[in-house]
C-alpha positions in Angstrom: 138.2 95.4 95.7 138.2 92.9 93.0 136.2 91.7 90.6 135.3 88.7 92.4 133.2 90.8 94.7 131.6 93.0 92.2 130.3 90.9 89.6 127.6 89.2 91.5 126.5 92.5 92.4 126.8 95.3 90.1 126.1 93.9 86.9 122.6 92.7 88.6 122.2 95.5 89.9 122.5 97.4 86.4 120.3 94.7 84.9 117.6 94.9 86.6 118.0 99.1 86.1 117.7 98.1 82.4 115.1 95.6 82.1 112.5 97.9 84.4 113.5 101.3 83.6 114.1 102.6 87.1 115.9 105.5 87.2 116.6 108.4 84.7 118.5 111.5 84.2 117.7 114.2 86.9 115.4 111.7 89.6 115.3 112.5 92.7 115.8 109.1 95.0 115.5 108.3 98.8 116.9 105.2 100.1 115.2 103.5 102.7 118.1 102.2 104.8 117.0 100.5 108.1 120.3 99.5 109.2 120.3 95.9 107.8 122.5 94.5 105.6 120.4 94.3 102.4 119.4 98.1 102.5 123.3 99.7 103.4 124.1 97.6 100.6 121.5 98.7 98.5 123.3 102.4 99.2 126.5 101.6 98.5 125.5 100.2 95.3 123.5 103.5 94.5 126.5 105.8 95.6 128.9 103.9 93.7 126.5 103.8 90.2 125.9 107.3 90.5 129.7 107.7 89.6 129.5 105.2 86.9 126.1 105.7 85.3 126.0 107.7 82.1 123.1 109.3 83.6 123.1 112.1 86.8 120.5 111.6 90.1 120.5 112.7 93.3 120.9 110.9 96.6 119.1 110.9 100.2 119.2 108.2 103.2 116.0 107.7 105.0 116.4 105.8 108.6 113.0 105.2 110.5 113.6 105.4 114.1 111.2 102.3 115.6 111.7 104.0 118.8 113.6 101.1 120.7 115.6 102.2 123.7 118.9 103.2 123.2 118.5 102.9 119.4 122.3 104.2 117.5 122.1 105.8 114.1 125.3 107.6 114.6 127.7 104.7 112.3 124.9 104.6 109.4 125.0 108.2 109.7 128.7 108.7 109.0 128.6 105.8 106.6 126.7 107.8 104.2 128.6 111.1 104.6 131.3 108.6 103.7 129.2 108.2 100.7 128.2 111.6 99.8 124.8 111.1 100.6 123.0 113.5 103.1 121.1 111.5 106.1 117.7 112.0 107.6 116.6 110.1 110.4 113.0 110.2 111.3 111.7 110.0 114.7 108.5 107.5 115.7 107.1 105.3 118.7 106.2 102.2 116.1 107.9 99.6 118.4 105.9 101.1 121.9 102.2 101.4 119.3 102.8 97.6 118.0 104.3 96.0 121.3 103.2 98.4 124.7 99.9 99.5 123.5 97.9 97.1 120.9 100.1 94.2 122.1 100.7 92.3 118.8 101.5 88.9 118.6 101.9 88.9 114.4 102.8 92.3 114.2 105.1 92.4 111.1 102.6 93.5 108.5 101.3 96.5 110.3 105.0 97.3 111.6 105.3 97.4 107.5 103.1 99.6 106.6 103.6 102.0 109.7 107.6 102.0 108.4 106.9 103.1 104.9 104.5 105.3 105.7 107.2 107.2 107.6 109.6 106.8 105.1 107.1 107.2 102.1 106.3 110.7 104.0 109.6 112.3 104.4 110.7 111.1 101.1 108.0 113.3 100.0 109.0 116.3 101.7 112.6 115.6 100.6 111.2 116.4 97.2 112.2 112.9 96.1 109.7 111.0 93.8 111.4 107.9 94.1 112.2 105.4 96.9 114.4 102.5 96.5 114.0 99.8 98.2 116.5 96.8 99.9 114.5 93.8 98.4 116.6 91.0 97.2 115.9 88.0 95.0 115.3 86.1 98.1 112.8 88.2 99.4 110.5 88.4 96.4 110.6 84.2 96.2 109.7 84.0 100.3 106.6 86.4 99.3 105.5 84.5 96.6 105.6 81.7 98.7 103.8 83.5 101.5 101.3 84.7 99.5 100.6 81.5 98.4 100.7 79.6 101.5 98.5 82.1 103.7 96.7 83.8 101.4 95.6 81.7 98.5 96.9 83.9 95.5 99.9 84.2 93.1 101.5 87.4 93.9 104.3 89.5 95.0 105.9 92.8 94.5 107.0 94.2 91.8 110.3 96.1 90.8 108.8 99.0 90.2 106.0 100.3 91.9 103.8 102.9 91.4 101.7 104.8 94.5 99.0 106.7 93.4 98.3 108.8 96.6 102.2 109.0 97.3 103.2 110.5 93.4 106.5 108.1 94.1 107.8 105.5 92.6 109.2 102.5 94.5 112.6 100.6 92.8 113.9 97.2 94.2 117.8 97.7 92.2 118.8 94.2 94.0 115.8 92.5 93.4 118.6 90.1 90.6 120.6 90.2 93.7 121.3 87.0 96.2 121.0 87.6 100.0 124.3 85.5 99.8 125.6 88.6 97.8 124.4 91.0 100.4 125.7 88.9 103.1 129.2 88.9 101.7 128.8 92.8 100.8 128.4 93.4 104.5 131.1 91.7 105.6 133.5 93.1 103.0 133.2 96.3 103.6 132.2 96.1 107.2 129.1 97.7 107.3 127.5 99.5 110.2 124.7 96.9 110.5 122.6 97.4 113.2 121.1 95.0 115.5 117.2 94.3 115.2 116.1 94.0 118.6 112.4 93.3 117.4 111.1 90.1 119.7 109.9 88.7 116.6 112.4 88.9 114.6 113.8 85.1 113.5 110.3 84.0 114.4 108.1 84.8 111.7 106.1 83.4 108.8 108.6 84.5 106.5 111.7 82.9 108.2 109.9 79.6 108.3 109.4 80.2 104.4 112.9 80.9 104.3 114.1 77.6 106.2 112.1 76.0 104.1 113.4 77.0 100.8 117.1 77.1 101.9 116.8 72.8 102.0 115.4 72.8 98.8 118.4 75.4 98.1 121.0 72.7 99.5 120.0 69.8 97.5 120.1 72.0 94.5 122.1 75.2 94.4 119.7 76.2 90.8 116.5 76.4 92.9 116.9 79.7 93.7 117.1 80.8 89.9 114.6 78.8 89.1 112.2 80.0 91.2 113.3 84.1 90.5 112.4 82.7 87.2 109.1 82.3 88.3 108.7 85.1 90.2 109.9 87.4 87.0 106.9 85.8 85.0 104.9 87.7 87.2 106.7 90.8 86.2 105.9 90.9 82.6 
């Protein structure tokens, strides 16, 4: 695989390492992988630094089961043997609590927090005291721009996280990173995306700050650094 592929990826990838300190010699990481194309990419970038990096750290997968009928983990599960990286998959009824019992018509912020909780948790008993995350640079733009929009403040996430209750870190590595990237990533290599059979899903707040800035995007292809610029003031 040539360089054409790689540059747009691991270079940013080792950037962002550098410019916010995320991982050092002998940590411990879990990687939240959901099936989607943004966190199997955000493995495979892991697995492969691990043989490049100067420093050594250890490896897990974390899937979070939603619970939806007939749900498959079995390709993600031999994509990361493939990888050398153990997988756990833990086992929840989110998708029957948000949809069959409280009936939620916005549900994506509480799906959120129910999903890392899970993952937050097993990470823990994993022993691992850091959990990287598949945020991209698009994703931290859309929640600057939600946060704006429907909640009236200048904010969004931040590389590198810190939860007190937890003891863990969280690490965005692609948060330099294009979705385009991770789009191309996944086709590339043929990753075992999964389907998200979520009835929201393509209907939310963010997707309609993410049509949005994708015609700003087509009128001028610098928006998007432009506004990460932004964003990374935030970061300081």
């Amino acid at each position: 695989m040539g360089a054409p592929f790689h540059q747009h990826l691991f270079p940013l990838v080792k950037r962002a390492m550098r410019d916010y300190d995320m991982l050092h010699d002998g940590d411990s990481v879990a990687v939240g992988v959901s099936g989607g194309k943004d966190s199997l990419t955000t493995l495979y970038t892991l697995a492969r630094l691990r043989r490049m990096l100067p420093i050594k750290f250890e490896l897990h997968a974390i899937s979070v089961d939603m619970g939806w009928p007939g749900s498959d983990w079995s390709d993600v599960a031999a994509f990361c043997r493939d990888q050398d990286v153990p997988f756990h998959l833990v086992k929840t009824e989110i998708a029957q609590v948000l949809f069959d019992l409280r009936k939620e018509t916005n549900p994506c912020s509480l799906c959120s927090k129910l999903r890392h909780g899970a993952l937050n948790s097993e990470a823990v008993r994993l022993g691992c005291h850091k959990v990287a995350l598949g945020h991209h640079r698009e994703d931290a733009v859309e929640t600057l721009f939600l946060n704006m929009i429907y909640n009236g403040r200048i904010d969004c996430f931040k590389p590198v996280t810190w939860l007190d209750r937890r003891e863990l870190y969280l690490i965005r590595p692609l948060v330099y990173v294009s979705e385009n990237t991770t789009r191309r990533v996944a086709a590339k290599l043929e990753l075992p995306v999964l389907h998200n059979p979520c009835p929201a899903d393509g209907y939310t707040k963010r997707q309609q700050i993410k049509e949005l800035l994708a015609a700003q995007a087509a009128t001028d292809k610098n928006v998007p650094k432009r506004l990460l610029t932004a964003v990374k003031s935030l970061w300081v």
